[in-house]
C-alpha positions as CSV (number, residue, x, y, z in Angstrom):
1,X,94.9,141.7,73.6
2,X,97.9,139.9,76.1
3,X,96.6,138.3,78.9
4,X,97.3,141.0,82.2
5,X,97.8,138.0,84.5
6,X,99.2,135.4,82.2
7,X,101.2,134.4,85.6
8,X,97.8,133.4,87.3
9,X,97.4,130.9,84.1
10,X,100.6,129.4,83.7
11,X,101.1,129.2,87.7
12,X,98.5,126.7,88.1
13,X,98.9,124.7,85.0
14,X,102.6,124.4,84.9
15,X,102.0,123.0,88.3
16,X,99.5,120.7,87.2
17,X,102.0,119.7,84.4
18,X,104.5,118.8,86.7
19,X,102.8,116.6,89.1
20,X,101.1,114.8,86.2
21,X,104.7,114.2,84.5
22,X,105.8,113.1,88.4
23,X,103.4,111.0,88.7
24,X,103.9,108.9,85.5
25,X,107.6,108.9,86.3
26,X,106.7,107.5,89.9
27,X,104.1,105.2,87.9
28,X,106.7,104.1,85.2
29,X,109.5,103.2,87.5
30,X,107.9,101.4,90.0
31,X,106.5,99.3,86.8
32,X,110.1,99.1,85.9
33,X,110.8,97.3,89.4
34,X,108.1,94.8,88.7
35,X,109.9,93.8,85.6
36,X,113.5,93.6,87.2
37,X,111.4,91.7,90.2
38,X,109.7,89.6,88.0
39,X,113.4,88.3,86.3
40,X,115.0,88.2,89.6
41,X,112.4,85.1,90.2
42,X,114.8,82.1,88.7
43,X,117.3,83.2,91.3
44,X,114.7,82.6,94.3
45,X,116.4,78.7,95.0
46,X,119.7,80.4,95.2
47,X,118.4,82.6,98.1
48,X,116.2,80.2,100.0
49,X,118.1,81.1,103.4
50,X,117.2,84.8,102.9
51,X,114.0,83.9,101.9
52,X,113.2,81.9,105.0
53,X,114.2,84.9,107.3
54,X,111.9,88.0,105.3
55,X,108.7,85.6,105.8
56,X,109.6,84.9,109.3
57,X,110.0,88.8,109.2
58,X,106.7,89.0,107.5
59,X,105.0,86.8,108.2
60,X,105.9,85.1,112.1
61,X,106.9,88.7,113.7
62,X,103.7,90.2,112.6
63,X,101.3,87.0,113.9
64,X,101.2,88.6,117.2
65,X,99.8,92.4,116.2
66,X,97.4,90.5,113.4
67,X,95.6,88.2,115.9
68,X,95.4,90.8,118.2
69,X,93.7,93.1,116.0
70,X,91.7,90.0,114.6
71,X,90.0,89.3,117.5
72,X,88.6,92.9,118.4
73,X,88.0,92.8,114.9
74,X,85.4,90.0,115.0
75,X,84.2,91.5,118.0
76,X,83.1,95.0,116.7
77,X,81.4,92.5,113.8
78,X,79.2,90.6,115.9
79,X,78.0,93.7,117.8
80,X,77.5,95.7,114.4
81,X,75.6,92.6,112.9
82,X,73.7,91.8,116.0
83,X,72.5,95.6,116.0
84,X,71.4,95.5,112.1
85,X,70.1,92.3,112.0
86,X,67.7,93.0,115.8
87,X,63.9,92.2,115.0
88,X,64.3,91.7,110.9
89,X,66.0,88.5,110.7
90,X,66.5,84.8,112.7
91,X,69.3,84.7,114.9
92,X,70.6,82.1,112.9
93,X,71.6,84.8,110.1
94,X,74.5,86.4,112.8
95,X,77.0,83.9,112.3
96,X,76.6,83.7,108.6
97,X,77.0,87.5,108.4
98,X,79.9,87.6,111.0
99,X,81.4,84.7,108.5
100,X,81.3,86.3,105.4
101,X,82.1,90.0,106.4
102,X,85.4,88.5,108.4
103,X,86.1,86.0,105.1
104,X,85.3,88.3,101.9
105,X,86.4,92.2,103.5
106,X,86.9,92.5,107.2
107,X,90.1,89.6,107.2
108,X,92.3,90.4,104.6
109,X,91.6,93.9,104.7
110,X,92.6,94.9,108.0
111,X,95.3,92.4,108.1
112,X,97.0,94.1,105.3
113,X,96.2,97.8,106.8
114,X,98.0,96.3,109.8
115,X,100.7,94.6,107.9
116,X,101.3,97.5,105.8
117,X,102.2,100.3,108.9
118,X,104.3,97.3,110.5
119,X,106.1,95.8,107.9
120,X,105.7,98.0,105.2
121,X,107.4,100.6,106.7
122,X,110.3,98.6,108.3
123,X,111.1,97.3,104.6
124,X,110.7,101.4,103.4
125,X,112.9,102.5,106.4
126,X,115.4,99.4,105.9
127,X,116.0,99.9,102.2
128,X,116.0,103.8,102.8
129,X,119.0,103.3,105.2
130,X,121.1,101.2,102.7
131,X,120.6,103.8,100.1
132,X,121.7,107.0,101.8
133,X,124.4,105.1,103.4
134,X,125.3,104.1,100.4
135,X,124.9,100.3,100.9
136,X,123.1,99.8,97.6
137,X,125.8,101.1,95.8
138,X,128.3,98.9,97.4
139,X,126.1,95.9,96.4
140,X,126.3,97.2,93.0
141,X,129.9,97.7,92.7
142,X,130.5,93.8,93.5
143,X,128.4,92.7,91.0
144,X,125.6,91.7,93.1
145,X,122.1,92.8,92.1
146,X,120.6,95.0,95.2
147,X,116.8,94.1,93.5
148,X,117.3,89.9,93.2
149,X,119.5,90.5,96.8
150,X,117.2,93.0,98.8
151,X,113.6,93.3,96.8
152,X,113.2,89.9,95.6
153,X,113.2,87.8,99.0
154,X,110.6,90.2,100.2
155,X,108.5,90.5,97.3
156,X,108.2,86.5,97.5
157,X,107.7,86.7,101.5
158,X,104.9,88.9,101.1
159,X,103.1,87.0,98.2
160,X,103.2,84.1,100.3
161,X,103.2,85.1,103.9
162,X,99.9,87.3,103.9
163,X,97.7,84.7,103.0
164,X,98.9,82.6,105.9
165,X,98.6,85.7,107.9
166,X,95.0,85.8,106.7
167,X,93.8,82.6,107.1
168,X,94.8,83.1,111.1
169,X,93.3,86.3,111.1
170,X,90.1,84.8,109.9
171,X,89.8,82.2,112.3
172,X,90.3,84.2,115.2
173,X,88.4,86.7,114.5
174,X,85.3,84.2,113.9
175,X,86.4,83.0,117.4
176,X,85.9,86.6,118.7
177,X,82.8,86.9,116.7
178,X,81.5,83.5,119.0
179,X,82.9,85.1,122.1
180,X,80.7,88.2,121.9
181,X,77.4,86.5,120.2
182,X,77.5,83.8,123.2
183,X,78.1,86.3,126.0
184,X,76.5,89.7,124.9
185,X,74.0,88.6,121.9
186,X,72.7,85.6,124.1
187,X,72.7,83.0,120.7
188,X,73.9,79.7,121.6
189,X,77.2,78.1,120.6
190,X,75.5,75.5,118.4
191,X,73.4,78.6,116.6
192,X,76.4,80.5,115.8
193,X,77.8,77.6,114.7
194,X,75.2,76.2,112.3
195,X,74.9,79.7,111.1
196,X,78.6,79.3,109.7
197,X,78.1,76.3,108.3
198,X,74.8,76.1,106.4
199,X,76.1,79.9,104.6
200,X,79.5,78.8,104.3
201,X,80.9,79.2,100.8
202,X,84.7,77.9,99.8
203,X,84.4,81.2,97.4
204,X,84.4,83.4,100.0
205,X,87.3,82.1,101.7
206,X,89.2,81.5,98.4
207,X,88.3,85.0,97.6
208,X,89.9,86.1,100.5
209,X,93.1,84.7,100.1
210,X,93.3,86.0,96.8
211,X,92.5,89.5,97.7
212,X,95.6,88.6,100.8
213,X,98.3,87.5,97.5
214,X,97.5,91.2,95.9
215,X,97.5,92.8,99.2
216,X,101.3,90.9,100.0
217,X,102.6,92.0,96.7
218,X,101.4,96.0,97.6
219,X,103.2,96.1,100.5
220,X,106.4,94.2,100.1
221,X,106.6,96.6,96.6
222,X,105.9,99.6,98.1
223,X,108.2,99.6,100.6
224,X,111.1,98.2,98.2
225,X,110.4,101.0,96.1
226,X,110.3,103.8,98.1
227,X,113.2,102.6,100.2
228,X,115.3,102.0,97.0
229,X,113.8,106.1,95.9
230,X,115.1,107.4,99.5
231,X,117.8,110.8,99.2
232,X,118.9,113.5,101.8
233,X,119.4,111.6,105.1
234,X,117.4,110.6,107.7
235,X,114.9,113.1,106.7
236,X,114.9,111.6,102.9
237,X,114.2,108.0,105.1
238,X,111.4,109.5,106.7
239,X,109.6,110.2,103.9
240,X,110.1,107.4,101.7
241,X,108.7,105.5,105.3
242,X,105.5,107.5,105.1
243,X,105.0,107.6,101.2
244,X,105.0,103.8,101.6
245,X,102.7,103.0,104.3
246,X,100.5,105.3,102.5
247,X,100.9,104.5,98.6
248,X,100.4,100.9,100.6
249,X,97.4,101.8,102.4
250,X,95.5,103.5,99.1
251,X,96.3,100.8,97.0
252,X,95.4,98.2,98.9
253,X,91.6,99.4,99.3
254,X,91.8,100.2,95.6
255,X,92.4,96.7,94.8
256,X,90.2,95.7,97.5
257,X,87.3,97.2,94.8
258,X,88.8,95.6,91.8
259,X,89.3,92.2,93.1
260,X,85.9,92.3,94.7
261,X,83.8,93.4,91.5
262,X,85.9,90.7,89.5
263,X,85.2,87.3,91.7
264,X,81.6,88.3,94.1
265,X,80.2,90.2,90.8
């Protein structure tokens, strides 16, 4: 007996289909930038000067919006740990749980949440630009390859730049973490600091910077490759902005988990 709604069946799957096949496309050419990235590397000497200016563009330009966030970021940690940690354990225990909160999640995390809107976008909106203006194809018609020209400088820039970026982040927001045990807990200075030191652990730290390499590669690719993907105007450059702050975004707390279960395991 025929199906009397075979429409119903074949609407929902055929839509399923296609955003399956989509994604694996998306999937299998951003893969396929990684490769082309990946060759491009040898040529990183011959562009040292363009080099130099995308990790003062990621890395120096965004200092100012990453220490500021930092600091209200160790802030909010002392007062959340001081809250928990009221009448169950010594005061000694806040600034070992400020410490590793800010060193294994809270520091390279937010760092590259807040890196990722700033930057990630600019490179996404940037590369977008080029390519409905037809830039990109100039590039290519002298012989000069857009991905070891535009891509590659930025790839290395984040790889390198947001561990750097971290590692201030850190210490400023263990500096906002003192600020707020010292004025609103009431610990002293030399508690919170003994409290850092006695719990301190170079795997934390190293962990960190680690998860801040991963979280630099996201959002330099990200934006590359949804710039590079950018059609139909300025609305087409809109788009590929947003899809890359967000594709950014998700992966970067998706790796957060991976990297996490694979070092503190």
């Amino acid at each position: 007996m025929p199906n009397p709604r075979p429409d119903i069946i074949r609407g929902p799957l055929a839509a399923a289909g296609r955003a399956v096949l989509d994604a694996l496309q998306e999937w299998g050419a951003a893969f396929f930038l990684l490769a082309r990235i990946a060759a491009s590397l040898r040529l990183a000497g011959r562009n040292s000067r363009l080099l130099v200016q995308e990790m003062m563009a990621f890395g120096v330009a965004s200092l100012p919006l990453v220490l500021f966030s930092a600091v209200f970021t160790g802030m909010v940690a002392a007062v959340q740990a001081a809250y928990q940690m009221q009448g169950l354990v010594p005061a000694i225990w806040l600034g070992a749980g400020i410490c590793r909160a800010v060193l294994i999640e809270l520091g390279p995390v937010l760092t590259a949440l807040v890196v990722a809107g700033r930057v990630g976008a600019g490179i996404a909106a940037e590369l977008g630009t080029m390519r409905v203006t037809e830039q990109i194809d100039a590039l290519e018609t002298m012989a000069i390859d857009p991905v070891a020209f535009l891509v590659m400088p930025r790839f290395v820039a984040g790889a390198v730049m947001a561990p750097v970026l971290t590692v201030f982040a850190n210490f400023v927001a263990l500096a906002g973490g003192w600020l707020v045990s010292v004025t609103s807990v009431g610990i002293s200075t030399q508690l919170y600091l003994d409290g850092l030191r006695f719990h301190f652990h170079t795997r934390d730290l190293m962990g960190g910077i680690v998860k801040a390499v991963f979280f630099g590669v996201i959002i330099a690719t990200a934006g590359c490759f949804y710039g590079f993907g950018a059609e139909g105007g300025a609305k087409g450059v809109g788009t590929a902005t947003t899809k890359a702050v967000v594709a950014a975004a998700v992966l970067i707390l998706v790796f957060d988990y991976v990297i996490s279960a694979w070092i503190f395991r």
